[in-house]
C-alpha positions, 0 to 999 in steps of 0.5 A: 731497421727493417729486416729479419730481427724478432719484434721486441727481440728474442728474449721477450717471453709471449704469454698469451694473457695479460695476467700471465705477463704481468706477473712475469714482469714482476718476477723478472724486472720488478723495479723497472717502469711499467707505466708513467704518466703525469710524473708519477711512475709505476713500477712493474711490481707495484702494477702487478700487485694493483691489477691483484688489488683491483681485481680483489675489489672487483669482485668485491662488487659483485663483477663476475666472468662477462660483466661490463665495467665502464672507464669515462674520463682521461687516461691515466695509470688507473685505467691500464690498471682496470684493465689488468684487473678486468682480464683478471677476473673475466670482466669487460673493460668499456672505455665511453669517450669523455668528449662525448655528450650526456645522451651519447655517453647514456647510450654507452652505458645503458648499452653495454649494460655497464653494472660498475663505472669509474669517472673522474672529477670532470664527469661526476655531475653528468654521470649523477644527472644520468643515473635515475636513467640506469637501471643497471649501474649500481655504483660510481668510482671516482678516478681520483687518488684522494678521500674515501670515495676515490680509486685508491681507496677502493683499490686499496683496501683489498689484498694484492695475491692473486685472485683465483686463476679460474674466472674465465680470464683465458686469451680467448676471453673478451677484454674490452668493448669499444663503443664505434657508430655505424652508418645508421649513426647508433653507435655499437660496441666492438667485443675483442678478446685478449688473444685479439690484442696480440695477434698481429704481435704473434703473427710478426714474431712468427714471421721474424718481421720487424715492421712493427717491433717493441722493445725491453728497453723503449720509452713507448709514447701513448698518445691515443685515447683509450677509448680509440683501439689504438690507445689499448692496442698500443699500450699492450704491445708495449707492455708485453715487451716490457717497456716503459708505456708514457702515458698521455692525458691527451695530445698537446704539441708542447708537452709532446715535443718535451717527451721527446726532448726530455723524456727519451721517447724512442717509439709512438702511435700518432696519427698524421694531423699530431705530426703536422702540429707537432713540426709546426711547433717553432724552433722545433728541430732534429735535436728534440728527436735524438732517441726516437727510433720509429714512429707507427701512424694510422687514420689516414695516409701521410702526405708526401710532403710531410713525409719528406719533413719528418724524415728531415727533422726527426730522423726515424722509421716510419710505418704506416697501419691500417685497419679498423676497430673490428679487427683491433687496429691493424691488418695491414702495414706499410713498412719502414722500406717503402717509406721513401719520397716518390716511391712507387708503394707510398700512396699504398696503405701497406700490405697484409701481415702474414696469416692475415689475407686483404680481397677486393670484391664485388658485389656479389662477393666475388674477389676481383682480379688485381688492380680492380676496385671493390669492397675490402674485406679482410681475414685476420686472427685479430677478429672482433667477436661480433657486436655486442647484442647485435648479431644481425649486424654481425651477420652482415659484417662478418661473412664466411669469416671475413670482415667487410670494411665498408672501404672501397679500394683495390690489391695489386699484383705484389699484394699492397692494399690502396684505398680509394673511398669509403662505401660507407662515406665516413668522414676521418676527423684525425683519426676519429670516425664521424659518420654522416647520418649521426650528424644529419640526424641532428642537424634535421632536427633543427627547426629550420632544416628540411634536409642536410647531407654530410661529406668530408673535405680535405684538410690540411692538419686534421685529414678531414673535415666535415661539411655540412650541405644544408637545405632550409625550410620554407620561410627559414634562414638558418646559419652556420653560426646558429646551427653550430651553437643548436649542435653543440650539447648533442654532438661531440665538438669533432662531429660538428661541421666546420663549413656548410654549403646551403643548397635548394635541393640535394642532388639524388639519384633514381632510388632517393639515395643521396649523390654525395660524390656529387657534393664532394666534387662540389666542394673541390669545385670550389676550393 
């Protein structure tokens, strides 16, 4: 399949802003499904007509070109719909991951300075427990299609005609602010603009490529959450085709595999670890794949060996991206032709999308030859605004229009990007970020804890896994058992350590900087 034909096929219009294919969709194709999810299915005109009505009870609430509204809870038709109506009206889309504890959700909130929040029902006692604490927030939305106070009733008590087309809602207007922690372990929103979200889409089209490629006809499994960039990301490639976007309220392996059984599913994001669990269903075999044409993946890289096992039962392309929040999901591909056990180019993350440019560099900025390893950074159209609030911080990311990714690794000589460590030592927990000095933090403030320093390790279904190197207080003998119960309330589960090692000392170097590659060695010393 990998070969000159245009992503998504050359009858596909490209408009440049969500509203403008929405209401194209509506006008060409209104009975096909734009969205499902859960068995309910949302027609194309239906979702034009409720991005209309949300839009109208957006403003009906004060929400005007920049204001942020705040999605917590599990994706569902309802939050593709607020996003159509945020584009609509200029309004910025800020999806809090529903994992997260009280504190960490509050830090997203009063962040952002969200002024309008939509929560389902398993998030409703949290959010009232927080509000005295946001100034800001002056009403809450319950994501439910039932009773006076839910999100049909809200919705639907407004007209669906267009609102007025002058709100500042152009592709170059921001969409979403999705919220990523830093190494310092305060989490920061990402500001992207529509145009962001389609420019790789462009980029391949312009090209002819098809190495990521979206159809009228496709069932496009969605999988991510939608507060992680490939959950939007994904769905939005899928929707300016025109395809049917089956949407997920989370992964789980059994009801996946009927979606691919049942469901006609022919394309989905995933990361590797879904892959693994989801080949480890029993009975599982290449008859539940029979209408999956390509899969993307992302977050990590793909084992060889279970490379070879996908290629056997589900009979499909695969793709491999790489990228980061900042640059709205992807700057690089690995495509379908160079997925072939034992090939030369598999261990590569991909290479650069035409019109988007990767450099290895040192530490003075300078690119590195070939083969030579140093930071990556990366040029793209799909570029983050900055960080919101934080332009110090986006000042040192962004550099002379280039990205730095804070990941080591190298280019070679044909282009192709390999990675070899993250500078900034994140630990890829499947697919999701964790970074260490969130979670030392908290581990420091237990009262047995003099000192603590996290590495990821191997892991054979999630990629990583984070290890906790501990070092007690004198006369104190903390536990695993005990430290996870102390972290649990303060981090999200996928933050807590799985394993610790307790040490007398953390080895450092001259300037006080924890050696963590030596604790990484350590703990591929010991298995």
């Amino acid at each position: 399949m990998s070969g000159t034909t245009r992503p998504g096929g050359p009858d596909v219009p490209r408009f440049p802003t969500l509203s403008a294919t929405a209401a194209h969709h509506a006008r060409a194709r209104p009975d096909a499904v734009a969205v499902e999810c859960e068995g309910r299915a949302v027609t194309f005109l239906e979702f034009h007509r409720r991005g209309n009505r949300t839009a109208h009870a957006l403003i009906g609430e004060g929400v005007a070109p920049g204001t942020r509204v705040a999605y917590l809870g599990r994706d569902s038709e309802h939050y593709h719909e607020l996003l159509l109506g945020c584009a609509r009206t200029g309004a910025v889309l800020v999806p809090a991951d529903p994992r997260l504890t009280p504190g960490e959700v509050a830090h997203v909130l009063s962040d952002s300075g969200a002024e309008l929040l939509f929560a389902d029902q398993d998030h409703l006692a949290t959010v009232a427990a927080l509000r005295p604490r946001l100034d800001g927030l002056r009403n809450v939305v319950a994501l439910t299609d039932e009773g006076p106070e839910g999100f049909a009733a809200w919705r639907d008590g407004h007209p669906d005609t267009d609102p007025d087309p002058d709100l500042g809602n152009g592709p170059g207007a921001p969409l979403a602010q999705l919220y990523t922690s830093g190494t310092t372990g305060a989490p920061k929103g990402v500001v992207l603009a529509q145009s962001t979200f389609w420019a790789i889409n462009d980029l391949l089209a312009r090209h002819a490529l098809d190495w990521l490629d979206w159809r009228p006809d496709d069932r496009s499994l969605n999988v991510l959450p939608g507060h992680h960039i490939g959950g939007p990301w994904w769905f939005l490639q899928g929707f300016r085709a025109g395809a049917t976007n089956v949407v997920a309220r989370g992964f789980d392996a059994r009801r996946t595999l009927r979606w691919f059984r049942d469901g006609g599913i022919t394309t989905t994001l995933v990361v590797p670890s879904m892959l693994t669990i989801l080949l480890a269903e029993p009975g599982v075999g290449p008859g539940d794949f029979t209408g999956l044409r390509k899969v993307v993946y992302g977050g990590s890289p793909m084992p060889e060996t279970l490379l070879k096992q996908c290629l056997e039962v589900m009979g499909c392309d695969f793709a491999q991206i790489y990228g980061l929040t900042e640059t709205c999901a992807s700057a690089v591909c690995l495509p379908p032709a160079d997925h072939v056990p034992g090939g030369p180019r598999l261990r590569a993350a991909g290479r650069p999308y035409p019109g988007v440019a990767v450099q290895a560099v040192d530490r003075s900025g300078a690119p590195l030859p070939p083969g030579e390893v140093g930071e990556l950074r990366i040029d793209t159209p799909a570029l983050m605004d900055g960080y919101w609030r934080r332009p110090a911080e986006t000042a040192r990311t962004v550099v002379d229009g280039w990205l730095l990714t804070g990941d080591a690794g190298h280019v070679d000589e044909d282009g192709y990007v390999f990675l070899h460590d993250r500078i900034k030592d994140t630990v890829l927990v499947a697919g999701e970020n964790v970074y260490p000095a969130e979670v030392e933090a908290a581990l420091r403030a237990h009262p047995g804890v003099a000192d603590a320093a996290v590495i990821g390790v191997p892991h054979d279904v999630r990629g990583e896994a984070v290890r906790a190197c501990v070092v007690a207080r004198p006369g104190a003998a903390p536990t695993p058992r005990e430290l996870i119960t102390f972290l649990r309330g303060v981090l999200a589960d996928y933050k807590i350590p799985t394993s610790f090692e307790f040490l007398d000392e953390l080895p450092r170097n001259a300037s006080g900087k924890v050696l963590r590659r030596h604790l990484r060695d350590r703990a591929r010393e010991k298995g």
